[in-house]
C-alpha positions as CSV (number, residue, x, y, z in Angstrom):
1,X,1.0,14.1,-16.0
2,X,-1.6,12.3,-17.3
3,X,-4.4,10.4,-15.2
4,X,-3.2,6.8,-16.1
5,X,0.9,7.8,-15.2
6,X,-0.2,8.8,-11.8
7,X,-2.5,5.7,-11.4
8,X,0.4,3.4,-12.3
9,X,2.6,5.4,-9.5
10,X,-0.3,4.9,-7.5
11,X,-0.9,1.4,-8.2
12,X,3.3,0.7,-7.8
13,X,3.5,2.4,-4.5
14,X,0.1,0.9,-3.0
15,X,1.6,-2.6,-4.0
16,X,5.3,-2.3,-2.2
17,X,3.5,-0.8,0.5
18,X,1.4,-4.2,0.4
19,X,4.3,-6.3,0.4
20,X,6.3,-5.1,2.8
21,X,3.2,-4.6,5.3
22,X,2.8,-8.4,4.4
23,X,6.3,-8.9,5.4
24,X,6.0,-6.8,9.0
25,X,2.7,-9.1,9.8
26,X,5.3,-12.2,9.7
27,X,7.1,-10.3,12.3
28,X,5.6,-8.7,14.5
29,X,2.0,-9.9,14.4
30,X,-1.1,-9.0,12.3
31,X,-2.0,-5.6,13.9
32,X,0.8,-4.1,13.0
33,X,0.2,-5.8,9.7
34,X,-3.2,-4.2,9.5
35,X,-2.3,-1.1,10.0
36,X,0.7,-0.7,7.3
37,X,-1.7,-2.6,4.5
38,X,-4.6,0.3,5.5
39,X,-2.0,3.2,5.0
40,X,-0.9,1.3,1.5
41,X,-4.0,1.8,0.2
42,X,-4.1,5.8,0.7
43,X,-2.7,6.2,-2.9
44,X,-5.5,4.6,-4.7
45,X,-8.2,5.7,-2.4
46,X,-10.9,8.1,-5.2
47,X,-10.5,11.7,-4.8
């Protein structure tokens, strides 16, 4: 695979993740929020 496929599956995944920690932060309060947006952004962080 090339570099900019697995930076588009990267990007993807890191922006559900985003949305649907965004979504959990409505519910149950913005800890829990917190923490689901910080593991979203594992796929993007640089090698």
């Amino acid at each position: 695979m090339s570099d900019a496929a697995i930076f588009a599956i990267s990007l993807g995944v890191t922006l559900v993740g985003l949305v649907i920690s965004w979504g959990v932060a409505r519910r149950r309060g913005a800890a829990t929020g917190v923490r689901g947006a910080a593991l979203s952004l594992v796929p993007v962080a640089p090698r």
